[in-house]
C-alpha positions as CSV (number, residue, x, y, z in Angstrom):
1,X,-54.7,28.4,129.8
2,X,-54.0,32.2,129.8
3,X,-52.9,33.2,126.2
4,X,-49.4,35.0,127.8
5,X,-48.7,31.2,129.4
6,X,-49.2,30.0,125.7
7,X,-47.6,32.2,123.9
8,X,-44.7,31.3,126.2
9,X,-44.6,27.9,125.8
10,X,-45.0,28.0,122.0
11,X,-42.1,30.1,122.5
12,X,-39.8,27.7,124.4
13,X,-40.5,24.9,122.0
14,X,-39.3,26.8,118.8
15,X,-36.0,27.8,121.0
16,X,-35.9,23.9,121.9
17,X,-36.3,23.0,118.1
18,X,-34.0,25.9,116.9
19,X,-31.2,24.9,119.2
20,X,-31.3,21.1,119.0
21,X,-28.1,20.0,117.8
22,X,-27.4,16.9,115.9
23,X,-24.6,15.0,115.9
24,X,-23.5,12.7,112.6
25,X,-21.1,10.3,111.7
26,X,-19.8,9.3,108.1
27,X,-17.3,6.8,107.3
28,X,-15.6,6.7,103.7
29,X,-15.4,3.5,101.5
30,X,-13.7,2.6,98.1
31,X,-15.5,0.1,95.7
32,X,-18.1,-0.6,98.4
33,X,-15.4,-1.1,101.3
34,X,-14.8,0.6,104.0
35,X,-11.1,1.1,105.9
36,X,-11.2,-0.1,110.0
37,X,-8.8,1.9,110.8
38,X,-10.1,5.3,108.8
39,X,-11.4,8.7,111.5
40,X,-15.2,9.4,111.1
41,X,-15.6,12.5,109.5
42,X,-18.2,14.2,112.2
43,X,-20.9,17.0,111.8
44,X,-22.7,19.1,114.4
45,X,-25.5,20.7,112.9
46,X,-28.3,22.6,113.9
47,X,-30.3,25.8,112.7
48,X,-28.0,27.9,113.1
49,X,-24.5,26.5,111.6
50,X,-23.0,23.5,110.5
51,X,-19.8,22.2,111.7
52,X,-17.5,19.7,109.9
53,X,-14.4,18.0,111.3
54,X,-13.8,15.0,112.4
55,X,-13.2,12.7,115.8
56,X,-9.7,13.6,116.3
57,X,-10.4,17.2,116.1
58,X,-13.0,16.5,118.5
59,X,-10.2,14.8,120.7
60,X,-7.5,17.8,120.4
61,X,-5.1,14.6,119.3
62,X,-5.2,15.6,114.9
63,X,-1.6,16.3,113.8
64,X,-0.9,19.5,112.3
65,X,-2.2,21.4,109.9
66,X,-6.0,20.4,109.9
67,X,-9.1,22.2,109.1
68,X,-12.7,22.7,110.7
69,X,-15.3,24.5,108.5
70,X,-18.3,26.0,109.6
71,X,-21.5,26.9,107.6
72,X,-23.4,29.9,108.9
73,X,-27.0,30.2,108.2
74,X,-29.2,31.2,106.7
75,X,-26.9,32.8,104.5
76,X,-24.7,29.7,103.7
77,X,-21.1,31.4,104.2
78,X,-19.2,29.2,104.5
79,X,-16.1,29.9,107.2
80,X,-12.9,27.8,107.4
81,X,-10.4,27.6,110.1
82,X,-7.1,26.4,109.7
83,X,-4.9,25.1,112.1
84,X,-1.5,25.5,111.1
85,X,0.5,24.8,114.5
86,X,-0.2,25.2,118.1
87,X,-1.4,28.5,118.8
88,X,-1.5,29.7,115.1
89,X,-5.1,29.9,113.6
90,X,-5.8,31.2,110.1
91,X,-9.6,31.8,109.1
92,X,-11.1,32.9,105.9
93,X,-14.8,33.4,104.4
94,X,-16.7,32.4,101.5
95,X,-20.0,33.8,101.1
96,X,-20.8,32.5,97.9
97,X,-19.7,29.6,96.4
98,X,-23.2,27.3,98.0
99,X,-25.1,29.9,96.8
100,X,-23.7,28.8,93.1
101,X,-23.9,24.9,93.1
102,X,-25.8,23.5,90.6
103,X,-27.3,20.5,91.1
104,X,-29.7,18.4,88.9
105,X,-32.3,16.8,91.3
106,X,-33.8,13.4,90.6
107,X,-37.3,11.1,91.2
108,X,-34.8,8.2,92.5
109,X,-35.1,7.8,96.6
110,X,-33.4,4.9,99.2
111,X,-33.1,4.9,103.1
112,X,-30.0,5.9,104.8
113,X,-30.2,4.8,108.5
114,X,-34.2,4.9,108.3
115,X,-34.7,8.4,107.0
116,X,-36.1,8.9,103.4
117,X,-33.5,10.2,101.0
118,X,-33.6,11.7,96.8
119,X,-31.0,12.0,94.4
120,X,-29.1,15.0,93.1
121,X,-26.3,15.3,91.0
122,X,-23.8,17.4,89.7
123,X,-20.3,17.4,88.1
124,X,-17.0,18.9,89.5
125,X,-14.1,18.8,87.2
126,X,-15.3,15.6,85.4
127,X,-16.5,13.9,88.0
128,X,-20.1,12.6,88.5
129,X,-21.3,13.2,92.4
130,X,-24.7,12.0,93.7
131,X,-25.9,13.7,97.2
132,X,-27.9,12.3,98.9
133,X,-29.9,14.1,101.4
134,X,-33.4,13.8,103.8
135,X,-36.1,16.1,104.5
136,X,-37.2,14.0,107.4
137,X,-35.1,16.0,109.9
138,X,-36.0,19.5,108.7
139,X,-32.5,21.2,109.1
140,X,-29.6,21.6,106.4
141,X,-26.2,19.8,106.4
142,X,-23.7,17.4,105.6
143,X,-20.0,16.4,106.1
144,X,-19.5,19.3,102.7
145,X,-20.3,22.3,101.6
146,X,-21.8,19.9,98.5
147,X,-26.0,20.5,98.8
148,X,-26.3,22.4,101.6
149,X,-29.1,23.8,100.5
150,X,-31.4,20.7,99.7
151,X,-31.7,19.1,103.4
152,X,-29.2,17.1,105.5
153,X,-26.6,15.1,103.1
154,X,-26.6,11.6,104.3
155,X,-24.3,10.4,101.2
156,X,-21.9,11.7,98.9
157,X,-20.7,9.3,96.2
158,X,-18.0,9.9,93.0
159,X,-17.9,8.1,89.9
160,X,-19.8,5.2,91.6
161,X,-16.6,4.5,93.1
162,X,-15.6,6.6,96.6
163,X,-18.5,7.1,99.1
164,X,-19.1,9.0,102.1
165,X,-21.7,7.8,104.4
166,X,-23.4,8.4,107.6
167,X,-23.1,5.9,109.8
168,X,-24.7,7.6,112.9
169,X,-27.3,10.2,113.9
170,X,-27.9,11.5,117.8
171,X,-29.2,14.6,119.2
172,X,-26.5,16.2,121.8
173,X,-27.1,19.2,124.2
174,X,-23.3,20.2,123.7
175,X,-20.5,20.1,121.0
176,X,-17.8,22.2,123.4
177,X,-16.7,23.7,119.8
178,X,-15.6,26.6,121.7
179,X,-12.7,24.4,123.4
180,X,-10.8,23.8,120.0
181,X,-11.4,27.4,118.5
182,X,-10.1,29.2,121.0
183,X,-7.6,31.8,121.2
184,X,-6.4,34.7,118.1
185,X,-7.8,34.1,115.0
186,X,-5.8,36.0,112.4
187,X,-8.4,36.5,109.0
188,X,-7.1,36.4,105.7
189,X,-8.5,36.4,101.8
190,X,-9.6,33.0,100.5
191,X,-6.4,32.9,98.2
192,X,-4.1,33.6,101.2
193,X,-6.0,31.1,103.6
194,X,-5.1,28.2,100.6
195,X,-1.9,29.2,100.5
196,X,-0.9,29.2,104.0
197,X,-2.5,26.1,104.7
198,X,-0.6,24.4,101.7
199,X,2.6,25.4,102.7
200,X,1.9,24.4,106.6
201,X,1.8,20.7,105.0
202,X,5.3,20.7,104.3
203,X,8.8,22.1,105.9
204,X,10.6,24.8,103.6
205,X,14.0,26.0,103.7
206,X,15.2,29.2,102.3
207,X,18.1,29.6,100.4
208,X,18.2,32.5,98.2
209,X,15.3,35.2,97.7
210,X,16.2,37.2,94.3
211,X,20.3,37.0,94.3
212,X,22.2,38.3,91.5
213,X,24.1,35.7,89.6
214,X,26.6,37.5,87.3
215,X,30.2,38.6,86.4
216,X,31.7,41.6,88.1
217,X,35.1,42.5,90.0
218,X,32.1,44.2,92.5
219,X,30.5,40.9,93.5
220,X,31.1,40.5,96.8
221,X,29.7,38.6,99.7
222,X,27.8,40.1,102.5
223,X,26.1,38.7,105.9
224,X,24.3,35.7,104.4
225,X,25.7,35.4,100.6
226,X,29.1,34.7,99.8
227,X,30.0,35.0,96.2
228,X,33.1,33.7,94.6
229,X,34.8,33.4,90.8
230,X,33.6,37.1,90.4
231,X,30.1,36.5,91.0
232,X,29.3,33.4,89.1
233,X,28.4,31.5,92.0
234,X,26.4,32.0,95.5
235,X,26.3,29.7,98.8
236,X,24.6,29.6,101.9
237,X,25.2,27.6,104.7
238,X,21.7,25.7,105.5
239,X,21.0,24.1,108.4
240,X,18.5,20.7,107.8
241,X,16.3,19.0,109.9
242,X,16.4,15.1,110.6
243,X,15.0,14.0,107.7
244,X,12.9,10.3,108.2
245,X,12.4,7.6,106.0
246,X,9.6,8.8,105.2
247,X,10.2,11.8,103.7
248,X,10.5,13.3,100.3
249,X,13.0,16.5,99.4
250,X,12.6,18.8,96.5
251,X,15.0,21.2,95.1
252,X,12.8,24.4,93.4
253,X,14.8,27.2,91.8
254,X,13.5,30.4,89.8
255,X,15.5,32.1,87.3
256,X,15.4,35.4,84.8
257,X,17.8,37.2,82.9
258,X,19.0,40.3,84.5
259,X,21.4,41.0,81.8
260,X,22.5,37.8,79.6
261,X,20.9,37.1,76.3
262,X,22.5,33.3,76.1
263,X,21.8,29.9,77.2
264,X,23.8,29.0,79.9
265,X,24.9,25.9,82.5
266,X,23.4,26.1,85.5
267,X,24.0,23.6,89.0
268,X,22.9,23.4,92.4
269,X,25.1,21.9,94.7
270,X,26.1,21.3,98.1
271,X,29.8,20.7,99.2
272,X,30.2,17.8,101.6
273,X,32.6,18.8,104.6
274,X,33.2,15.3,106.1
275,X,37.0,14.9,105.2
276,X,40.0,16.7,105.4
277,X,39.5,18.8,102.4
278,X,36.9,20.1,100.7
279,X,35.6,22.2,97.3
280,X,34.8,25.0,99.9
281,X,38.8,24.8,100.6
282,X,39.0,25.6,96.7
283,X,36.9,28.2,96.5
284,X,38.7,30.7,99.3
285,X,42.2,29.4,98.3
286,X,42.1,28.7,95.2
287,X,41.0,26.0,92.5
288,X,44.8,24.4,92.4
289,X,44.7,23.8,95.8
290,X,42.1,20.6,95.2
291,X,43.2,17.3,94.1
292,X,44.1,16.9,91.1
293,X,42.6,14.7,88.3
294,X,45.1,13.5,85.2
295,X,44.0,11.4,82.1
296,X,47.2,11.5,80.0
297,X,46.5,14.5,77.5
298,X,49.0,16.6,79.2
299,X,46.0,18.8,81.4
300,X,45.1,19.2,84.9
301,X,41.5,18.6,86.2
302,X,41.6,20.0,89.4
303,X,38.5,18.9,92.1
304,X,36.3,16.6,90.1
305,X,37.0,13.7,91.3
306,X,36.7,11.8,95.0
307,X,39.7,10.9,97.0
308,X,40.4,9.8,100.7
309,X,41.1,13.1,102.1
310,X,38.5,15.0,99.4
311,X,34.9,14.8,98.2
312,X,33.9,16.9,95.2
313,X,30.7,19.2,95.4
314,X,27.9,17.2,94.8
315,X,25.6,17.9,92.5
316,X,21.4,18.2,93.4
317,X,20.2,19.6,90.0
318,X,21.3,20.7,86.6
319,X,19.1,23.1,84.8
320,X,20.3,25.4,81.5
321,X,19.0,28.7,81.1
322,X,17.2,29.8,78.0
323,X,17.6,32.8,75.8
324,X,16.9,36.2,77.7
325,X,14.1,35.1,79.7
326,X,12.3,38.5,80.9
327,X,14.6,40.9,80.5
328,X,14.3,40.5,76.5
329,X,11.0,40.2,76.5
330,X,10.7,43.0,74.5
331,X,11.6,41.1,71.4
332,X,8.0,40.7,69.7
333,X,7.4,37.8,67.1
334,X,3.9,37.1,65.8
335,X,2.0,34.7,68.2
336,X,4.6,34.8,70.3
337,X,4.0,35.2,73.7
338,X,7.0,34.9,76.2
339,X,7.2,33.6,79.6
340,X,8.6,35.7,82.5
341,X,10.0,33.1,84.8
342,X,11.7,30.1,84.5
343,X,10.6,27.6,87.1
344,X,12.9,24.5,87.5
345,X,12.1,22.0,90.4
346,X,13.3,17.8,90.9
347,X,12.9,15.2,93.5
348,X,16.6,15.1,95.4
349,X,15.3,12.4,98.0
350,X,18.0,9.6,97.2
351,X,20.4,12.4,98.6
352,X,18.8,12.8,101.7
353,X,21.8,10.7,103.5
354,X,24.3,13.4,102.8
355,X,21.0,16.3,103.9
356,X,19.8,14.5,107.7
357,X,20.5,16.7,110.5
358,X,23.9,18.8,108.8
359,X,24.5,21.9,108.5
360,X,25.8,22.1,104.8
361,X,26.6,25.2,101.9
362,X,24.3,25.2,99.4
363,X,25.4,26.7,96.0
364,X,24.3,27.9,92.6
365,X,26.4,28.6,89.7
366,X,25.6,29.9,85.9
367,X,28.1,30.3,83.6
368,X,28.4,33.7,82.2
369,X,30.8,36.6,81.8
370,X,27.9,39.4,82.0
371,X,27.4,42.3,84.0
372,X,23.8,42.0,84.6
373,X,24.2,38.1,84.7
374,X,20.7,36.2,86.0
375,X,18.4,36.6,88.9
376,X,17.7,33.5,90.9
377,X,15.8,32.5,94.0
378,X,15.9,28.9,95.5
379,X,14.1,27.0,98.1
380,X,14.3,23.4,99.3
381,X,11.4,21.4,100.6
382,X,10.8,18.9,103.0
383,X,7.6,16.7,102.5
384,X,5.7,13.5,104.5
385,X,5.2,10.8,102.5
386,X,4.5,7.5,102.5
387,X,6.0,6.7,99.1
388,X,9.0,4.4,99.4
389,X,10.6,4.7,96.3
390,X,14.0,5.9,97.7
391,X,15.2,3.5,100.3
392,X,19.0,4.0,100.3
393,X,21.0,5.0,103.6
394,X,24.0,6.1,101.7
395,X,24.9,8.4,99.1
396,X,28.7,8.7,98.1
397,X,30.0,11.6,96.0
398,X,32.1,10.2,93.4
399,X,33.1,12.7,90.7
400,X,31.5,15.9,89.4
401,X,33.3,17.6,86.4
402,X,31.0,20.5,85.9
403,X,33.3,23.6,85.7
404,X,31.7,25.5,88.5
405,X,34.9,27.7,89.2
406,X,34.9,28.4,85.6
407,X,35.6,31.9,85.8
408,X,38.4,31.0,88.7
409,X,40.6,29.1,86.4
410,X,38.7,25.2,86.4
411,X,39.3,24.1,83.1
412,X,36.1,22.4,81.1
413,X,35.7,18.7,81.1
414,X,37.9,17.6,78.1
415,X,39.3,14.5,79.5
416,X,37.4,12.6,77.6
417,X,39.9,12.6,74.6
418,X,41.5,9.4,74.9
419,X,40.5,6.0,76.4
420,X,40.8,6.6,79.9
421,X,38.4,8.8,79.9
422,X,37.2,9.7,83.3
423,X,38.2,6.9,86.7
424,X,37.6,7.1,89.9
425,X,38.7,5.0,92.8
426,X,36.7,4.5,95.9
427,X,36.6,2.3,99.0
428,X,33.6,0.9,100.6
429,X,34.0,0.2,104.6
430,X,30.9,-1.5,104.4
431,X,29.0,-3.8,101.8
432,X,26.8,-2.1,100.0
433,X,22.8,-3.7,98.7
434,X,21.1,-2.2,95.5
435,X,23.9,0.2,94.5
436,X,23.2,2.8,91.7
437,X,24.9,5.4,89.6
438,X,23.1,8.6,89.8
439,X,24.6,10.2,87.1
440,X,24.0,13.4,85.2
441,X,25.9,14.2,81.8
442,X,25.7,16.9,78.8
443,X,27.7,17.3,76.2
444,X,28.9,21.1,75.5
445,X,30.9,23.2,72.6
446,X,32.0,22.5,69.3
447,X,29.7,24.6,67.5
448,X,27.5,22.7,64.9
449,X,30.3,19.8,64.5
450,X,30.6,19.3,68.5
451,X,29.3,17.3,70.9
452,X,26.6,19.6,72.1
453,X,24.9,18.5,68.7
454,X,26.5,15.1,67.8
455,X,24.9,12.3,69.4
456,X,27.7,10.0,71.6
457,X,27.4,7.2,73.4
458,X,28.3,7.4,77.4
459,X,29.8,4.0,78.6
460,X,29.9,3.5,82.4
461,X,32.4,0.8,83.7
462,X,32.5,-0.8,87.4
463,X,35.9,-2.7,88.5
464,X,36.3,-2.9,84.4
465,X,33.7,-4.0,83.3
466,X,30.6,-2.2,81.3
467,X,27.8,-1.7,83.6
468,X,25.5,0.8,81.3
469,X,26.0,2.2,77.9
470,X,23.3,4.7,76.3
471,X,23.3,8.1,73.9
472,X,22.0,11.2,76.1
473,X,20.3,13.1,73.3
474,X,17.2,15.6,74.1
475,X,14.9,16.2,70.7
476,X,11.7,18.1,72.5
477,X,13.5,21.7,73.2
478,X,11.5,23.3,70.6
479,X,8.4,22.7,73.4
480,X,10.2,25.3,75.3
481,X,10.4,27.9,72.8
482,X,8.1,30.4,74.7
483,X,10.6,30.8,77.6
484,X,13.5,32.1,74.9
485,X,12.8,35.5,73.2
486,X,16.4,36.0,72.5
487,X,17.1,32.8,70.6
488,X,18.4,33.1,67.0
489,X,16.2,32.6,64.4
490,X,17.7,30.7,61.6
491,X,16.8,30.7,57.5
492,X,15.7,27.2,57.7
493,X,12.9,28.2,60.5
494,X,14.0,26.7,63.3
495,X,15.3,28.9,66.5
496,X,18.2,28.1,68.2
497,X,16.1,27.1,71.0
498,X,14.5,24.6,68.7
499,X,18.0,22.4,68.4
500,X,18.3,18.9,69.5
501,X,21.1,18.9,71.8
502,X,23.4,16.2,74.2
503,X,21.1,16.1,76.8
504,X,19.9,19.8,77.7
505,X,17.5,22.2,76.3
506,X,17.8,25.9,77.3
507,X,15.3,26.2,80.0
508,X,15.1,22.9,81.2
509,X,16.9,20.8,83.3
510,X,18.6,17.3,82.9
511,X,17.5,14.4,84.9
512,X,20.0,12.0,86.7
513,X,19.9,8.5,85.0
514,X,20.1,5.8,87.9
515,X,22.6,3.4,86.7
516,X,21.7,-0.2,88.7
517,X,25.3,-1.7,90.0
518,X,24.1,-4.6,91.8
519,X,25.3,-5.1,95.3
520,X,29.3,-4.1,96.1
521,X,31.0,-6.1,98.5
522,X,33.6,-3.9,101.2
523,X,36.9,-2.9,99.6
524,X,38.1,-1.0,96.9
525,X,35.8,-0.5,93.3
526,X,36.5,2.0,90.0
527,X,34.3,3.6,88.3
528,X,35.1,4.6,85.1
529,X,32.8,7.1,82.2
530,X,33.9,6.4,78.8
531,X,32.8,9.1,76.0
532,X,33.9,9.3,72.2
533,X,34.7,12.9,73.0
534,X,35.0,15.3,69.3
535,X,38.5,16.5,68.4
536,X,38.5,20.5,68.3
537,X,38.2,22.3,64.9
538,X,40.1,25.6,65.5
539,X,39.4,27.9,68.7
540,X,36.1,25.5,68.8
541,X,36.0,22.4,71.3
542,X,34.1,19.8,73.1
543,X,33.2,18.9,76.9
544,X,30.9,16.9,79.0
545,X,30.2,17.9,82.2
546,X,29.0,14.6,84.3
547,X,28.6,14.2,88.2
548,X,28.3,10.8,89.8
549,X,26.9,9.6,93.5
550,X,26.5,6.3,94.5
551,X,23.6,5.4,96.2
552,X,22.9,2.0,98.5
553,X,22.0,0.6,101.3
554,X,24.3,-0.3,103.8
């Protein structure tokens, strides 16, 4: 045969073994079992690259976002594409994390599908992973970027507990890869690319991005921000998506002092606009223009309480602000290194009834009377889930008695001062299975001797009789220290941060207890808070600021 002729075929059978293309399956299993109704992770792998996705990728049928990643070689980058949404492709590059693995290879060997495997092992984050990979085929792969390097990873097992294993192997003459990464390609840093795809996963509304929350005669609203009791509080109307079963919502504010040194109340709300009147009516017109609440100690509660005609604003999370955060940073104590944000961010999905599908204002109010006030910026997210935990189809604002118009004449929650106390009459149209109380309550004022600092006992009542009695009382805000530069250090050597308090700490938020009430037949119900309120020593005096929804199923 003529050496040319030779040298030709020799060269088409290292082109056929240099483009042959296998095709493997894995399944995963848990304790030795594998799920039936689970999609194959698949891997096309030859020579050249590496490509890991999985059968409904393959298919075009993967809900959004998903990921392919491709391994380029020789030099092992690794290259990931995410698909956030139809037509929107994100891609970043990573040239060196294989290149770093360390893995520990071992004398121990077993057969995967007929093809000699060995050992290696490594640990990630405190985990113990064997790979397990063959030489037999003479080409580099596996359904990771986890041994690359070592020969084709037929198994990847953690903790002796998860697996993935191939199930399959077949050469194939075509992958059509190019069908499903087709079209722009925007690039991004590694950083970015995480990013981008995390928030894909979820649906996130804006609400406010860096507003001022303060006290000034020059607040005023503008295009997308109202502002009312001179600043002190913010809304935006924000329009929700159906919301499924399914799904869980979380409330996520960020706050710094742009001004105030002092710890301050703080509440996100939304006002319900399904009767005749609402707290939005109060705000433009004017706080005695809302029903009014009386307990017999001569004052006038105005919007805290539900009526027919009138809902109060309900209330999605309480947070306090601490001392100064940021802006008096520049206060230096010895080991004392101060934190520049306040983050504060709670599960709200047993509201979701009031959010499905409505168009609703969302507000934010701090209590302060300074120029420079606070900086906040808010965001509410929608997540899939298949966590059940909140199954309720109703959620009925009751009362809410947090002085939110404050600086527009709302007196504080001092009705507490005789027996009465706080009642509220409401009327179900419907039964109602697996009622609850979500209820929130601090106690404020008084100085050392008030009830900000004197444990109480909060007594909840249903048609009369006491459903739930317990002290609110918070002892760990001396873990929060770090986010209050401005707090007053006292002789003793605690801070004023440090203070057990009714409870709140300053830079936290509260948590809504969920008061079971059994199941509530159609008709009309009370509920009524009962709270050994402290008598006022001078100009000094006591309040408790409390918000109530009930929840159920109808």
């Amino acid at each position: 045969m003529p050496k040319r002729i030779i040298q030709i075929f020799l060269l088409f059978l290292f082109c056929l073994s240099y483009s042959q293309t296998y095709e493997i399956q894995y399944l995963s299993s848990s304790n030795g079992k594998v799920s039936p109704e689970q999609t194959p992770t698949l891997v096309w792998v030859n020579e050249k690259e590496n490509f890991i996705l999985n059968n409904k990728i393959r298919e075009q049928k993967s809900d959004y976002p998903f990921e392919i990643t491709k391994i380029e070689k020789p030099s092992n980058t690794i290259v990931s594409y995410g698909f956030l949404k139809p037509g929107e492709i994100i891609s970043t590059s990573d040239a060196e994390s294989i290149g770093k693995q360390n893995l520990e290879l071992t004398n121990e060997t077993k057969k995967i599908l007929g093809y000699n495997c060995k050992k290696a092992v490594t640990k990630i984050n405190s985990n113990t992973i064997e790979v397990w990979y063959t030489n037999d085929l003479k080409i580099n792969g596996g359904p990771s970027n986890l041994g690359q390097k070592l020969g084709l990873v037929l198994e990847i097992e953690r903790n002796k507990n998860s697996a993935t294993t191939a199930n399959s192997i077949k050469k194939v003459k075509k992958t059509n890869i190019e069908d499903i990464l087709k079209g722009s390609i925007n690039t991004t840093d590694l950083l970015g690319y995480r990013d981008l795809l995390w928030k894909s996963r979820f649906t996130t509304l804006k609400v406010f991005e860096n507003e001022t929350i303060n006290f000034s005669e020059e607040s005023k609203s503008d295009e997308t921000t109202k502002r009312f009791a001179n600043g002190t509080i913010i809304l935006k109307k924000v329009k929700f998506p159906a919301i499924s079963e399914g799904e869980n919502i979380f409330v996520e504010l960020k706050q710094q002092s742009n001004g105030d040194a002092y710890d301050r109340t703080g509440t996100v709300f939304f006002i319900p606009q399904d009767k005749s009147q609402s707290f939005f009516d109060g705000l433009e017109k004017g706080v005695k223009t809302l029903p009014v609440y009386e307990n017999g100690n001569g004052k006038q509660y105005y919007g805290v309480t539900a009526t027919e005609a009138y809902n109060p604003a309900v209330e999605m999370m309480r947070f306090f602000t601490s001392f100064g955060i940021e802006k008096f940073n520049h206060i230096q104590l010895k080991g004392k290194n101060w934190q520049t944000l306040n983050p504060y961010r709670q599960d709200i999905t047993e509201l979701k009834p009031e959010f499905s599908g409505k168009e609703l204002w969302i507000g934010t109010f701090i209590g302060n009377y300074d120029k420079g006030g606070h900086k906040v910026s808010m965001e509410i997210t929608i997540h899939k889930s298949d966590q059940g935990v909140n199954k309720n189809n109703k959620a009925i604002p009751l009362f809410n008695t947090v002085n939110i118009m404050e600086m527009a004449g709302q007196d504080y929650a001092t009705m507490f001062n005789n027996d009465k106390g706080l009642l509220v009459e409401f009327t179900l149209k419907k039964d109602l299975k697996n009622a609850q109380l979500r209820y929130i309550t601090t106690g404020h004022g008084g100085w050392e001797n008030g009830d900000e600092f004197v444990p109480k006992t909060n007594s909840i009542y249903l048609d009369g009789q006491m459903k739930f009695s317990f002290v609110p009382w918070r002892t760990d805000c001396g873990s929060y220290r770090l986010y209050n530069p401005a707090s007053g250090n006292f002789q003793d050597g605690l801070s004023s941060s440090d203070l057990s308090r009714s409870n709140w700490c300053p830079g936290t938020i509260t948590n809504p207890e969920f008061i079971s009430l059994g199941d509530l037949k159609a008709g009309k119900h009370t509920i009524q808070v009962k709270i050994p309120q402290g008598a006022p020593e001078g100009s000094s005096f006591s309040a408790w600021n409390i918000s109530g929804v009930l929840l159920g199923t109808e």
